[in-house]
N, C-alpha and C positions, 0 to 999 in steps of 0.2 A: 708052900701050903701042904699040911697033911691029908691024908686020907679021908680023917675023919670032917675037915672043914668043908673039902668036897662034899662027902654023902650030905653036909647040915646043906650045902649051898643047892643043890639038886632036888632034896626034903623041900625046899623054901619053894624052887622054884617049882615043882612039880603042885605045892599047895596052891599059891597064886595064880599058875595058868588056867587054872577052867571063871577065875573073877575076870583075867583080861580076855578071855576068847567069847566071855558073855557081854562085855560090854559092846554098845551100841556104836553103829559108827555116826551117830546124831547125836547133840548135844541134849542132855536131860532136860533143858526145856524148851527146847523145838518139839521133844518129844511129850511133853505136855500141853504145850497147844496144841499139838494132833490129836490129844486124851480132851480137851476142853471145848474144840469143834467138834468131837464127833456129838460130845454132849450133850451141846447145843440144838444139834439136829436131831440126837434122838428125843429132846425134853420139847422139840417142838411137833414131832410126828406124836405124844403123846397128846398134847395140846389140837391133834390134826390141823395144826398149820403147815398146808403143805407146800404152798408156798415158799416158804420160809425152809421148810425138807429140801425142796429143790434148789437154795444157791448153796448149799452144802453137797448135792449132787455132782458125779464128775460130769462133765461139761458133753462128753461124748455119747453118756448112757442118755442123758434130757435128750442131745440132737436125734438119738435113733428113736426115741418114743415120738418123735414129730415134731418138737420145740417145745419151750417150756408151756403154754398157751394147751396144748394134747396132751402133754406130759401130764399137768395139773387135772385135767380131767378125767386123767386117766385113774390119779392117783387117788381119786374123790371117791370116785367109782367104788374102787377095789375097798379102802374102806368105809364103806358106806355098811351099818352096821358091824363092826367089826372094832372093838375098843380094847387098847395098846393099855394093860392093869398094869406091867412092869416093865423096864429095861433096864439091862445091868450093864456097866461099859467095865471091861477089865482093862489092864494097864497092858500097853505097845509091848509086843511080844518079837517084833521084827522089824528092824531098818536096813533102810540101807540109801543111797546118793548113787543116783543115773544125771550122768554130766555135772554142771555147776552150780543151778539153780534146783535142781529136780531131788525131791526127798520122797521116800516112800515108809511108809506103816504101815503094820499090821496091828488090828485089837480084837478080843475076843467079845463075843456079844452073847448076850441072854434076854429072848424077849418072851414073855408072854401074852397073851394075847385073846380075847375072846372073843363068839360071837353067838348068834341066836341060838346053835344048835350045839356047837364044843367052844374048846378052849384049846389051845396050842403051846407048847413053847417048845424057841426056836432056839438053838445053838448054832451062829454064825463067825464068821469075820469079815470085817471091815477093812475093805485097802484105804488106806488114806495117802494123796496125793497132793503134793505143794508142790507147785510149779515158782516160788519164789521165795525158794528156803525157810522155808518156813514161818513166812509168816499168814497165808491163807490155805486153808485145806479143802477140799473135799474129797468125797468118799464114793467108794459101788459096796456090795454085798458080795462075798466071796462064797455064794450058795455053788457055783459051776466053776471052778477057777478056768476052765477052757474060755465061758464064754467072755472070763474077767480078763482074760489075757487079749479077747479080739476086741475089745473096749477099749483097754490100756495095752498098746502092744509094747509100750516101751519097760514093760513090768520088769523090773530087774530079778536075774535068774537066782541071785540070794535071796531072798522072799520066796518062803514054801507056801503056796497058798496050795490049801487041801479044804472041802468041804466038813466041815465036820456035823454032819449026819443030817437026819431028816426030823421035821419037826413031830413031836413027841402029843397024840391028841389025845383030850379026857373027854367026859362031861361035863356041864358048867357045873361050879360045883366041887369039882374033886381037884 
């Protein structure tokens, strides 16, 4: 092998290494029903079925609100006045597999949101957790990733969960 077949074969690979350092270590449609539950729960928090929010909730965040039973009333509460105009779900931005059954994602979210007096919106993410490879999920908010981490401690240290920022408020209106 010449010289020059070298430089083409290192050209080659040096192009392809950042397509295989990005792929996922989840299969493309595990990672879409992660992208299909989250959707579910957020087209049902528009609908304020929150019920229905809650079995899409990770299991540990419901137990600390009280059970689902305080959870739900809590969740009534908060929005009580308060109406969800969008959500946007971006495509899984992060995986990764803790032990054999265990899958984690990350998706970017966009909600907006109003209420009597402003309107909001919100730039978050979403852990989503399958406890049986994927085929049920649910999810926390990655507004604190500290306090996401004492929720789900088994968060796998690949997954950068970072807040991203604070919600953005207008008048109704603008």
């Amino acid at each position: 092998m010449d010289a020059r077949s070298i430089r083409w074969i290192f050209a080659l690979l040096a192009w392809c290494t950042p397509a295989f350092a990005l792929e996922p270590s989840v299969p493309p449609a595990t990672l879409q029903a992660a992208k299909k539950s989250a959707a579910k729960m957020q087209e049902a928090a528009k609908r304020g079925d929150w019920a229905k929010v809650l079995e899409y909730t990770y299991p540990t965040l419901v137990e600390r609100m009280g059970g689902k039973e305080k959870a739900l009333a809590f969740m009534k509460k908060q929005a009580g006045g308060v109406k969800l105009r969008s959500v946007k779900l971006g495509e899984p931005t992060q995986a990764a597999r803790v032990g054999d059954k265990t899958i984690q994602v990350t998706l970017p979210t966009q909600v907006r949101m109003a209420g009597p007096i402003s309107e909001a919106e919100i730039e978050s993410t979403l852990l989503g957790v399958s406890r049986d490879g994927g085929k049920t999920w649910t999810f926390v908010d990655v507004q604190n990733p500290e306090q996401v981490r004492a929720v789900v401690p088994d968060v796998s240290p690949e997954l950068k969960l970072v807040s991203r920022g604070k919600p953005k408020m207008t008048k109704p209106g603008n």
